[in-house]
DSSP file (Angstrom, degrees, kcal/mol; ACC not computed):
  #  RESIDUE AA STRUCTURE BP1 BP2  ACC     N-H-->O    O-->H-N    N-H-->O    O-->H-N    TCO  KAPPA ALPHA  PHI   PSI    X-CA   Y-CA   Z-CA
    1    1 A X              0   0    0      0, 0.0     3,-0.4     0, 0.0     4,-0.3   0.000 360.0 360.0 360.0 110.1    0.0    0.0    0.0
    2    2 A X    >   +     0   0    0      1,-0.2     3,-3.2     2,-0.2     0, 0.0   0.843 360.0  71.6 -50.3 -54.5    1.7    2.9   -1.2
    3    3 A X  T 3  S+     0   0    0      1,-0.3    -1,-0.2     3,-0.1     6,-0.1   0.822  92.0  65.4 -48.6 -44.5   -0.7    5.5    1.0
    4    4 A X  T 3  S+     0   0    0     -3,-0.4    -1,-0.3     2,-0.1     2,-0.3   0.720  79.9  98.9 -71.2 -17.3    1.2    4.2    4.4
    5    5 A X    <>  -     0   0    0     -3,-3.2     4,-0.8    -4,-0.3    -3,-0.1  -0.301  58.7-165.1 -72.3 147.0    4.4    5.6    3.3
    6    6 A X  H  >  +     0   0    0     -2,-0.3     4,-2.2     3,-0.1     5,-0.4   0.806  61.2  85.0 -92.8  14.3    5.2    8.7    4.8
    7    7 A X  H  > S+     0   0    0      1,-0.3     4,-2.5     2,-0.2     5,-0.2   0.972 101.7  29.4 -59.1 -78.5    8.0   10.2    2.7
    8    8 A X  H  > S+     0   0    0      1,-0.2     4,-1.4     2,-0.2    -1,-0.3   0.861 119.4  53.6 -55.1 -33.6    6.3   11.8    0.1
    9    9 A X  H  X S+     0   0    0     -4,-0.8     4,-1.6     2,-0.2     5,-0.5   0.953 113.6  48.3-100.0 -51.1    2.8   12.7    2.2
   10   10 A X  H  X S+     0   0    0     -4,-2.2     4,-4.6     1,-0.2     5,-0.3   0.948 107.3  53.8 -40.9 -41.8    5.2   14.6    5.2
   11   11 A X  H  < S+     0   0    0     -4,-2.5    -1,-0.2    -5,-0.4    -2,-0.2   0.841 110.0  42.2 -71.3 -24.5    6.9   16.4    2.9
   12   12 A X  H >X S+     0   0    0     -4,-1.4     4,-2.6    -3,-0.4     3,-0.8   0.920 115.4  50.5 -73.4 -60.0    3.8   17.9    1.3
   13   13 A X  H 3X S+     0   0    0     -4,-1.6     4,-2.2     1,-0.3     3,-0.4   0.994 114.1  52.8 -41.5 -71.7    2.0   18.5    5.0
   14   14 A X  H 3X S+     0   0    0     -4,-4.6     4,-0.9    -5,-0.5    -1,-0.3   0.781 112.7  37.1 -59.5 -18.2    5.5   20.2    5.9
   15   15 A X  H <> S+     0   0    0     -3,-0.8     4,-2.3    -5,-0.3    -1,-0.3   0.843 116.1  53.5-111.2 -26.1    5.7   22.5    3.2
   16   16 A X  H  X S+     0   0    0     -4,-2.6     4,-1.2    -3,-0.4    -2,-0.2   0.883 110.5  47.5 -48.3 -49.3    1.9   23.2    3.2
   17   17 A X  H  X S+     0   0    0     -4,-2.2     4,-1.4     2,-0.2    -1,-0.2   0.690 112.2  55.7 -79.6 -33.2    2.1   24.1    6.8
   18   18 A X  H >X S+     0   0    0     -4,-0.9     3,-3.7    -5,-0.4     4,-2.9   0.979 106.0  50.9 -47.2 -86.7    5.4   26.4    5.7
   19   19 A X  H >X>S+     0   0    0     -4,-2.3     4,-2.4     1,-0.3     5,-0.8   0.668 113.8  44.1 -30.3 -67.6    3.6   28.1    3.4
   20   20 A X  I 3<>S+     0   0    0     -4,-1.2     5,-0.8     1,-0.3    -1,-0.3   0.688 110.2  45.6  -3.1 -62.9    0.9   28.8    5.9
   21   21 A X  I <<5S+     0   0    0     -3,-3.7    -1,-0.3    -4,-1.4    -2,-0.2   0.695 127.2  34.4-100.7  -2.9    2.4   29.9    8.9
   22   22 A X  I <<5S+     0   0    0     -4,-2.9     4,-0.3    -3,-0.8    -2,-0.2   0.911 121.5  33.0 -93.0 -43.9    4.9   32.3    6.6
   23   23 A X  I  X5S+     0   0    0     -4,-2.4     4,-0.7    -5,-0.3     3,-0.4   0.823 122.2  51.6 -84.1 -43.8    3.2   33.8    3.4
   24   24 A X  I >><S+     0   0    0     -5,-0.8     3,-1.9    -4,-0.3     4,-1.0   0.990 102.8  49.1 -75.5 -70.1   -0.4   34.1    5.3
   25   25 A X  H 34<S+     0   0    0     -5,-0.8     4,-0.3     1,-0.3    -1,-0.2   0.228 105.9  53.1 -86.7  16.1    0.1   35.9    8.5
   26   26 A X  H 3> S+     0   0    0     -2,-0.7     4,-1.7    -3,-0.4    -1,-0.3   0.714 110.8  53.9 -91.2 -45.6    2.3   39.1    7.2
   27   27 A X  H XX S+     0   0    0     -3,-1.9     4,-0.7    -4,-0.7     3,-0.6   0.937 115.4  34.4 -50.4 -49.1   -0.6   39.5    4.9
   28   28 A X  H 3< S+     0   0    0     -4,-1.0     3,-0.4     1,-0.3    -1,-0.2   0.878 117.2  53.3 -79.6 -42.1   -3.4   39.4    7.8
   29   29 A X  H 34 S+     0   0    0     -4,-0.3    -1,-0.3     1,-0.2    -2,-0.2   0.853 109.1  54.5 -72.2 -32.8   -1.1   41.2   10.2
   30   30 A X  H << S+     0   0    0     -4,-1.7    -2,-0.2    -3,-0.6    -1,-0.2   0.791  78.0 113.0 -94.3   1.2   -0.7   43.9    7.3
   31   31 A X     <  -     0   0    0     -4,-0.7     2,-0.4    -3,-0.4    -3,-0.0  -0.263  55.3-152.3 -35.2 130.6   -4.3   44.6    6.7
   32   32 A X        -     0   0    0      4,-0.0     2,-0.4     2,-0.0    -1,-0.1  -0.837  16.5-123.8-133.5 122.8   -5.4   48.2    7.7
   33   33 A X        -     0   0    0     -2,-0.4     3,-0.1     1,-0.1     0, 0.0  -0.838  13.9-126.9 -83.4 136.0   -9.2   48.9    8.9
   34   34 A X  S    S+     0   0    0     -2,-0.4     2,-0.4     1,-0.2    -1,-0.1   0.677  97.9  39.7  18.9 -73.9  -11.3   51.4    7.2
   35   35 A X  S    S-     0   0    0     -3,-0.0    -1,-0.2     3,-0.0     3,-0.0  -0.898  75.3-149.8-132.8  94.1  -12.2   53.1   10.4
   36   36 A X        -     0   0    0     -2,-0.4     2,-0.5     1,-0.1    -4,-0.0  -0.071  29.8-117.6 -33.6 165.4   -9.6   53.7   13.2
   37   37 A X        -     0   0    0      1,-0.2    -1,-0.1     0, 0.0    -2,-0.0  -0.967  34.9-127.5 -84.4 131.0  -11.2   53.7   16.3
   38   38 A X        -     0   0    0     -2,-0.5     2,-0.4     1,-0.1    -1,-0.2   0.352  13.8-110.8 -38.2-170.0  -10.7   57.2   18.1
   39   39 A X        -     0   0    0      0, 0.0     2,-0.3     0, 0.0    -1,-0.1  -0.915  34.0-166.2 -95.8 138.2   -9.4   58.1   21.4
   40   40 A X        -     0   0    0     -2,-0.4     4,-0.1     1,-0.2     3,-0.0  -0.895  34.1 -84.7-116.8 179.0  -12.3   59.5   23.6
   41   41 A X        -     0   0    0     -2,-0.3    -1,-0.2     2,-0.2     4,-0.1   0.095  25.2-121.9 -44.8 158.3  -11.5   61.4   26.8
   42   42 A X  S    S+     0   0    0      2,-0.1     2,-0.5     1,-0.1    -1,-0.1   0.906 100.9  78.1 -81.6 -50.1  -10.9   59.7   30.4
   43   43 A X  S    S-     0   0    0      1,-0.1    -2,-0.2     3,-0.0     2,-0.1  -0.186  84.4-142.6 -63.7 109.0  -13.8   61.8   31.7
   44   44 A X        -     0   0    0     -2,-0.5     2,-0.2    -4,-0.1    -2,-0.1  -0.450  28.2-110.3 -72.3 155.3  -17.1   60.0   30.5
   45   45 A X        -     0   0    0     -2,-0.1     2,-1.1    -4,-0.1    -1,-0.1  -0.601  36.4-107.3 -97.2 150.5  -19.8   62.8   29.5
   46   46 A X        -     0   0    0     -2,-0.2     2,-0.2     1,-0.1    -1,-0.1  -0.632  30.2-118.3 -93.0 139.1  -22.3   62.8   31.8
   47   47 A X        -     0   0    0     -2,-1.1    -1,-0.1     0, 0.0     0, 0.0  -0.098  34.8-118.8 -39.3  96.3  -26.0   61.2   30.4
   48   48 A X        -     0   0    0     -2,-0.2     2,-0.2     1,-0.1     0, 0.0  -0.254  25.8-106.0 -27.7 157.4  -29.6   63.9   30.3
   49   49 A X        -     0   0    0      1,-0.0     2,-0.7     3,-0.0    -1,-0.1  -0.282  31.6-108.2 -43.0 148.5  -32.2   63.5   32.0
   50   50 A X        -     0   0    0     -2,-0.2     2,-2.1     2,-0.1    -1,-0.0  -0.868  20.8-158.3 -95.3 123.6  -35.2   62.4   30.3
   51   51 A X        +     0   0    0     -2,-0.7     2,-0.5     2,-0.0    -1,-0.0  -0.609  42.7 147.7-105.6  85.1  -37.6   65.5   30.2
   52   52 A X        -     0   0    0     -2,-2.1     2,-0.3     2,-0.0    -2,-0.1  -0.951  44.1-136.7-107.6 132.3  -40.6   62.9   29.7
   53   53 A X        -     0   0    0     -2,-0.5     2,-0.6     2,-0.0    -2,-0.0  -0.742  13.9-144.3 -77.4 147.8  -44.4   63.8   31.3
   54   54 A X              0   0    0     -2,-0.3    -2,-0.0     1,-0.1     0, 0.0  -0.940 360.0 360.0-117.3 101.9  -45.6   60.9   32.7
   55   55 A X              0   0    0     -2,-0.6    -1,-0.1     0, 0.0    -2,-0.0   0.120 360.0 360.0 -35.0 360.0  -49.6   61.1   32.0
């Protein structure tokens, strides 16, 4: 049965797995969002009141 050696079927896993963990994750890591998120203040603003009549 051919399938049970591993020579050929490692070397393919190992260099698949190369590829992977080198060529992918500079790509992903260099990805840039759209929309930075801002800084806001350390002082949270403070919330109204609700000017509601209660009928």
């Amino acid at each position: 049965m051919p399938q049970l050696n591993p020579a050929p079927w490692f070397l393919i896993l190992f260099l698949s797995w190369l590829t992977f963990l080198i060529v992918i994750p500079p790509k992903i890591l260099a990805h840039q969002f759209a929309n930075e998120p801002t800084v806001m203040g350390a002082e949270k603003p403070k919330p109204e009141s609700w000017n509601w009549p209660w009928y």
